[in-house]
N, CA and C of each residue as an Amber inpcrd file, in Angstrom:
protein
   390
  21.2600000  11.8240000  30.3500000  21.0570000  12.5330000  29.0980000
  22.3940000  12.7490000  28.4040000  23.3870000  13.2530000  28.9230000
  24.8560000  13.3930000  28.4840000  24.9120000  11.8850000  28.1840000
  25.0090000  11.0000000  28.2280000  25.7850000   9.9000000  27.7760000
  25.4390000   9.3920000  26.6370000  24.1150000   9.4270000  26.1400000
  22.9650000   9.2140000  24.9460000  22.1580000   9.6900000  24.6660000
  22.0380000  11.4750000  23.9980000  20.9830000  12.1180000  24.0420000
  20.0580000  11.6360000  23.3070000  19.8350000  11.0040000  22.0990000
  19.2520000  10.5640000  21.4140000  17.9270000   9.2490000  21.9090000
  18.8640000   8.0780000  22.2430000  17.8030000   7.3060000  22.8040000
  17.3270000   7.6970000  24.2480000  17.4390000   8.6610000  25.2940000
  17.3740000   9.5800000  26.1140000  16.1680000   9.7700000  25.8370000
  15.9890000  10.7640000  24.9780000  15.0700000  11.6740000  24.2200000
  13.8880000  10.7060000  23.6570000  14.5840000   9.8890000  23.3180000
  13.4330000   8.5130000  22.6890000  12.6190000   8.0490000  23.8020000
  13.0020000   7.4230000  24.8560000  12.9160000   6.8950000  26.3350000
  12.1800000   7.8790000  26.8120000  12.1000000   9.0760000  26.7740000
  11.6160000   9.9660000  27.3960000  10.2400000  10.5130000  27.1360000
  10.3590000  10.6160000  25.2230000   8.8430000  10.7480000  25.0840000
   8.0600000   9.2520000  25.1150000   8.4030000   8.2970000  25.2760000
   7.6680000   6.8920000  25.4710000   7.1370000   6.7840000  26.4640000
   7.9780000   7.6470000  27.5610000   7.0810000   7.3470000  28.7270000
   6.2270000   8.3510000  28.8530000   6.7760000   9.4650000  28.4940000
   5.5010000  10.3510000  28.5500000   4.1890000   9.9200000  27.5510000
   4.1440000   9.5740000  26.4700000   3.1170000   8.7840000  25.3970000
   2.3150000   7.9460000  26.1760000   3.0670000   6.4490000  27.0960000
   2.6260000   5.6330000  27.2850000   2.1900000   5.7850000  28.8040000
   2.8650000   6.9190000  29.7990000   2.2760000   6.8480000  31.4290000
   2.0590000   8.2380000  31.4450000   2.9870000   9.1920000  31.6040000
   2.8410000  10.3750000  31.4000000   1.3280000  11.2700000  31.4910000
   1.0330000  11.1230000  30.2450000  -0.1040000  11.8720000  29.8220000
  -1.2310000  11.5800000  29.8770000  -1.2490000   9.8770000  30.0610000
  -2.7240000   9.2260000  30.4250000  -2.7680000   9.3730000  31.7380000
  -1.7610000   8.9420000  32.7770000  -2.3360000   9.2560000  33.7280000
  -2.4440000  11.3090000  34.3510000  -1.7670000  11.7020000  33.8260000
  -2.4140000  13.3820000  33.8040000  -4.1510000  13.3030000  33.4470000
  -4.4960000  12.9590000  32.3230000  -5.7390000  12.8600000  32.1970000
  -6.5850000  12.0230000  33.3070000  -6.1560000  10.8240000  33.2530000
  -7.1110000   9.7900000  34.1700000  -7.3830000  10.6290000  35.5450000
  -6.8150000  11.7360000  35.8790000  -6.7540000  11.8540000  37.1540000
  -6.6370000  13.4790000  37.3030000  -7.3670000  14.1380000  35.4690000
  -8.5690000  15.2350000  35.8090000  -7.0040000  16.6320000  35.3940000
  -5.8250000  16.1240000  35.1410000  -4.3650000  17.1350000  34.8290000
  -4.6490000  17.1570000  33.5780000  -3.7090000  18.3250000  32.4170000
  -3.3020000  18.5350000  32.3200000  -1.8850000  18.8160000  31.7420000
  -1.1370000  18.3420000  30.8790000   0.0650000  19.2410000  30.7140000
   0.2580000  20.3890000  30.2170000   0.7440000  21.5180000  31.2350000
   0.4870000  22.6210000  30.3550000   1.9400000  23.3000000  29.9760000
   3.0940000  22.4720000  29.7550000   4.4560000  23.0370000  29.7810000
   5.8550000  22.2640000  29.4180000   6.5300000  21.9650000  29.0810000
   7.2600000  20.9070000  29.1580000   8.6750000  22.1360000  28.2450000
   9.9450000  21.6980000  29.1340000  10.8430000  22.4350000  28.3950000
  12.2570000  21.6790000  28.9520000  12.9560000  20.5640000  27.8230000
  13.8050000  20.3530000  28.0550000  13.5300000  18.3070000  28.7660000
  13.9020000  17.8380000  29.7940000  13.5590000  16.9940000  30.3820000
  12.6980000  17.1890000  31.7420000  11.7170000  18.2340000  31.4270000
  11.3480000  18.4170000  32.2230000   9.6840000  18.5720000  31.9650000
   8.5080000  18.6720000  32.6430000   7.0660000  18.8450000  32.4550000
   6.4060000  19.7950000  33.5060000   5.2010000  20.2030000  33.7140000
   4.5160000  21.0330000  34.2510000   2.8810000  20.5370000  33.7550000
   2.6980000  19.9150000  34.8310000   0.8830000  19.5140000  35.3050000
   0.3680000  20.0330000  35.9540000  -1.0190000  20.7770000  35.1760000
  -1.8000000  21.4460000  36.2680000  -2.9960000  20.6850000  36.3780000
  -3.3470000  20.6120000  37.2340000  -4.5910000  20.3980000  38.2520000
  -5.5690000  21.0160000  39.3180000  -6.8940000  20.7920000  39.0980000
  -8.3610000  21.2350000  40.0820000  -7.8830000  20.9300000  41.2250000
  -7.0780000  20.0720000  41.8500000  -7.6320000  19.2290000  43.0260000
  -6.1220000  18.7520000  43.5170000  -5.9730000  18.9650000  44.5150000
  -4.1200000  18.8260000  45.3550000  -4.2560000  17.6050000  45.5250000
  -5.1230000  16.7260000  45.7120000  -5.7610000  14.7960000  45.9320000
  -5.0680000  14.4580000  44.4680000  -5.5490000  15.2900000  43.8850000
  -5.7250000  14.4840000  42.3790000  -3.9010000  14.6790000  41.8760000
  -3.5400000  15.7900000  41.9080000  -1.9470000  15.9200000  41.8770000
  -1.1040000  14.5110000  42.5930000  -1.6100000  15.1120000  43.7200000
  -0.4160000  13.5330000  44.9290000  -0.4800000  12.6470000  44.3670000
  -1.9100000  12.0520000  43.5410000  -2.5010000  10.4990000  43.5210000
  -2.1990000  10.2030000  42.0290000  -1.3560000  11.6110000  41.4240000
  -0.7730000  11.1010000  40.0240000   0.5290000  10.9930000  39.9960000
   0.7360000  11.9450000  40.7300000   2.7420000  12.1020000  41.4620000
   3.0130000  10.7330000  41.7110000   2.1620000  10.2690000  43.0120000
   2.7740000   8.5080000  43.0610000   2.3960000   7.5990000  42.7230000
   1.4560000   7.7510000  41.5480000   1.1680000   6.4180000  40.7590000
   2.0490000   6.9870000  39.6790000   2.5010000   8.3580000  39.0140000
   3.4990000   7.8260000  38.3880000   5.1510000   7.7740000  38.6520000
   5.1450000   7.5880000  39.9230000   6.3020000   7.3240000  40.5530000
   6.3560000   5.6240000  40.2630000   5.0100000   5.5210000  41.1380000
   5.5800000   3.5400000  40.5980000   5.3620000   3.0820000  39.8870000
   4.3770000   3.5300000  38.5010000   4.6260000   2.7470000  36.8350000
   6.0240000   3.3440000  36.3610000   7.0430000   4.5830000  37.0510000
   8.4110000   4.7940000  36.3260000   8.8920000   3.5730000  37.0810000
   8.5970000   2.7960000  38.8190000   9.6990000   1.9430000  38.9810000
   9.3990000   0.4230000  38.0660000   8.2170000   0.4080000  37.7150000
   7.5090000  -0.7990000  36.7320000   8.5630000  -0.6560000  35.7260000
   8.7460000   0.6200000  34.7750000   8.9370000   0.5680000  33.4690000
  10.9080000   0.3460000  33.8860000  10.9250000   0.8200000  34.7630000
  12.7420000   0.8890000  35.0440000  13.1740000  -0.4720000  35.5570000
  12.0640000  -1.3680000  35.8590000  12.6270000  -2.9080000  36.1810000
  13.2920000  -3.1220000  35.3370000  14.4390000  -4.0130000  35.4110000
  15.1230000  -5.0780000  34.4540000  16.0200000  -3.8160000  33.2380000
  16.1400000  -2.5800000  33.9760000  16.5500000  -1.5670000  33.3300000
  17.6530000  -1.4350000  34.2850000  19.4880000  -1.3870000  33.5410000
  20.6970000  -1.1460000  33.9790000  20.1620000   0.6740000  34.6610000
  20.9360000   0.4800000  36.0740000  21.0200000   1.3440000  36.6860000
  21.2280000   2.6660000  35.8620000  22.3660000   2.6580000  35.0560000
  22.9410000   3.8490000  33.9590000  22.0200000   4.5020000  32.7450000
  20.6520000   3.5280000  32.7310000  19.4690000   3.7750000  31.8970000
  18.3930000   3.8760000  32.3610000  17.8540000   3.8710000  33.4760000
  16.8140000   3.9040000  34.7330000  16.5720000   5.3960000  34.2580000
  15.2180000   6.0960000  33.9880000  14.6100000   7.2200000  34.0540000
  14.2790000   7.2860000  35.6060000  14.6900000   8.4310000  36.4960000
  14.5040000   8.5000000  37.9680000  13.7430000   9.8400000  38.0800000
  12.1100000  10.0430000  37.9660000  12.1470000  11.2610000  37.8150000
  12.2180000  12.1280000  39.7840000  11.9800000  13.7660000  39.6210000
  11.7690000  14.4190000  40.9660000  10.5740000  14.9430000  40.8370000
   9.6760000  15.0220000  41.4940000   8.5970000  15.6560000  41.4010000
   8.1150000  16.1500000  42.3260000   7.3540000  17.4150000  42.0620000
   7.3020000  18.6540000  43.4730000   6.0070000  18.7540000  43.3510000
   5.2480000  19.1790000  44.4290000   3.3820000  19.4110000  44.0820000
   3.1310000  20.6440000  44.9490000   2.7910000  21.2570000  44.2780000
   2.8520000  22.8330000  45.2070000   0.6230000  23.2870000  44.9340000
   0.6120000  24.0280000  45.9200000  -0.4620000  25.0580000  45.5100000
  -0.3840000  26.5950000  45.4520000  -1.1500000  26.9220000  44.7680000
  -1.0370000  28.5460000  44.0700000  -1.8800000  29.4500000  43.5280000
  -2.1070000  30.2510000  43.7520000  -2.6040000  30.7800000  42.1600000
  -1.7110000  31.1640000  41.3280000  -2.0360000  31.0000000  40.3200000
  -2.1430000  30.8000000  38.6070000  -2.2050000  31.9160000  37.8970000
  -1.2640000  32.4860000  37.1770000  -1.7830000  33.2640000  35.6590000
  -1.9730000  32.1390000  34.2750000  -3.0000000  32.1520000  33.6290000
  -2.9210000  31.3260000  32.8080000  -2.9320000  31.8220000  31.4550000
  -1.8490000  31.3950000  30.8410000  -1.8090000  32.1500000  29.3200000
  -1.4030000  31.3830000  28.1040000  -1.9390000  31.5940000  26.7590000
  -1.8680000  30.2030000  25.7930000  -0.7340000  29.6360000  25.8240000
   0.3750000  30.0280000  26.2050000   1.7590000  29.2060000  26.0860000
   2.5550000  28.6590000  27.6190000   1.0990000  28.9070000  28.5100000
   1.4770000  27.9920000  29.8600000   0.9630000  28.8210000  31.0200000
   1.4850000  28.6070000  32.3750000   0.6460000  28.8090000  33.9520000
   2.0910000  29.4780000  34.3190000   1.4870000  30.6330000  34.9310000
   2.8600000  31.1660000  35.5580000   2.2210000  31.5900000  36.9990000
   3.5480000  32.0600000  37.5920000   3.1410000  32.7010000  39.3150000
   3.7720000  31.9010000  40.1780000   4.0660000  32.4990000  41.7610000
   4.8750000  31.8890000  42.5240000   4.4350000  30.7280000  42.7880000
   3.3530000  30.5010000  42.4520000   2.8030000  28.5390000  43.0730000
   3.5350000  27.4800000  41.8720000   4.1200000  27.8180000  40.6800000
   4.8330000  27.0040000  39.5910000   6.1140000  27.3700000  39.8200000
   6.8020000  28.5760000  40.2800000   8.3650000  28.9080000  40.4890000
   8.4630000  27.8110000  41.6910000   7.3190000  27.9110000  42.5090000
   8.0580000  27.1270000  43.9200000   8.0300000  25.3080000  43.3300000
   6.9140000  25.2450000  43.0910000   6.6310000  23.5780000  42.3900000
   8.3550000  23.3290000  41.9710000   8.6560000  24.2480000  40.9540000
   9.5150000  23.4790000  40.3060000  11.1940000  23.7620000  41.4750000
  11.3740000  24.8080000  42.2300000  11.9970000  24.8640000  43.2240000
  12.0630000  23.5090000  43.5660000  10.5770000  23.3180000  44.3640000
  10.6410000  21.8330000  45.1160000  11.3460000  20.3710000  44.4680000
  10.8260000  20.2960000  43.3760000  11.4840000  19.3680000  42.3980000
  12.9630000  19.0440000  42.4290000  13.4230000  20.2040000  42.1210000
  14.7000000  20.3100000  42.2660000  15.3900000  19.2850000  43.9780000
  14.6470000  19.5460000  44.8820000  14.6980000  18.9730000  45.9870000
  14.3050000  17.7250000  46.2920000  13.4400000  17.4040000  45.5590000
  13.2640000  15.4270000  45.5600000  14.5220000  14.8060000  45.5830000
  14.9090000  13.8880000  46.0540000  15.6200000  12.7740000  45.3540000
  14.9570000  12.6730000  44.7080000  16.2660000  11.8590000  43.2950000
  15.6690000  11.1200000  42.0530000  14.1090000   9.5620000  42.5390000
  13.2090000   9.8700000  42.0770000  12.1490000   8.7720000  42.0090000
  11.0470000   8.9520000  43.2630000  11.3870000  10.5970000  43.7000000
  10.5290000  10.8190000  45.2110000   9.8770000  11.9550000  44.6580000
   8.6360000  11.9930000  45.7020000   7.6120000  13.6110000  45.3580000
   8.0520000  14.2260000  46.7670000   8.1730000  15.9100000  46.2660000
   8.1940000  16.5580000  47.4390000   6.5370000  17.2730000  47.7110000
   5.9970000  17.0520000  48.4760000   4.8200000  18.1320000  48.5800000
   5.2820000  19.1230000  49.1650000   4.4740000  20.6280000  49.1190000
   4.6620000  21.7010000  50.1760000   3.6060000  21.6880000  51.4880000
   4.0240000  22.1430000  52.3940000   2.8360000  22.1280000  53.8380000
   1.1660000  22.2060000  53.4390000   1.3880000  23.0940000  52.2610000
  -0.0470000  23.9280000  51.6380000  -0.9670000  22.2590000  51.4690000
  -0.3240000  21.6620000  50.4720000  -0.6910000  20.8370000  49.5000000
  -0.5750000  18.8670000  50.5240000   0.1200000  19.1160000  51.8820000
  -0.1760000  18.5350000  53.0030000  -1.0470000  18.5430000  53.6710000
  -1.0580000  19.4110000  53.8660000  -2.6720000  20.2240000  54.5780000
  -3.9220000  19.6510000  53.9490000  -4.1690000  20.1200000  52.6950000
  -5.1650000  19.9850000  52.1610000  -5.4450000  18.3420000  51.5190000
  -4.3430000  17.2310000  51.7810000  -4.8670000  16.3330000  51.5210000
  -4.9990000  14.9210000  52.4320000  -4.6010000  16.0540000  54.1130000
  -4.4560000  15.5360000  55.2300000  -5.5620000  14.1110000  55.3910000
  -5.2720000  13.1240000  55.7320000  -6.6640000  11.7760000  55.8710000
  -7.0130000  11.8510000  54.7250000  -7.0380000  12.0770000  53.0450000
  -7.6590000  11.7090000  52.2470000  -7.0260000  10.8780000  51.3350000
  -5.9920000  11.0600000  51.5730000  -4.8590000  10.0290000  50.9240000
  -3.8920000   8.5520000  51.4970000  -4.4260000   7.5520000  51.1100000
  -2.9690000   6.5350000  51.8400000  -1.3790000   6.3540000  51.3500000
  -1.0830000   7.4200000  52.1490000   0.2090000   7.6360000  52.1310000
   0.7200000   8.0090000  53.1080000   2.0050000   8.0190000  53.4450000
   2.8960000   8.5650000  54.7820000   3.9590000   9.2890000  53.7700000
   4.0630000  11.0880000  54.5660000   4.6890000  11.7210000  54.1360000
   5.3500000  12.3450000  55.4020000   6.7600000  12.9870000  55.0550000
   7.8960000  12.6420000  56.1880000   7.9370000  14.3930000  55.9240000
């Protein structure tokens, strides 16, 4: 972002336009937040979170092919469960402070889940989580 805020910013809502937000929908989310380079998806269903976390983990490594390392969008993404306050200008409560905690803790282009949100999607998902 420091090096080119502008086409940054461009790059950024494209992908949200073009992967972003369809797959939030396709898969029953949500956006209820976004501040800065950053977003907040809520979701019914901790299946339905994971199974958008890493499908849009790998349409970002699709769209970042043939993209110089120094321009690669790498996002972090955290999937927590919680309850919720929900109010017209977004979802608050410790299950979104920790989400975005977790985030912070991805490597760039990885999802972190919490135990909660492990648990609950134990055998229903094909994935291996470490």
């Amino acid at each position: 972002m420091g090096m080119d805020e502008i086409n940054t910013l461009a790059t950024m809502k494209k992908h949200r336009a073009e992967l972003w937000e369809p797959l939030a929908e396709r898969f029953g989310g949500r956006i209820v937040g976004a501040a800065g380079d950053s977003f907040l998806i809520e979701f019914n269903s901790a299946v339905a979170a994971v199974e958008t976390a890493m499908t849009l983990q790998n349409g970002m490594l699709e769209r970042n092919s043939g993209v110089s390392k120094d321009r690669q969008m790498l996002l972090r993404l955290g999937v927590n469960i919680g309850e919720i306050i929900v109010e017209p200008d977004g979802i608050f409560d410790d299950g979104v402070n920790i989400a975005a905690r977790m985030q912070e803790l991805a490597e760039p282009g990885c999802v972190v889940i919490s135990n909660k949100v492990r648990n609950e999607i134990s055998g229903r998902i094909d994935a291996q989580f470490f």
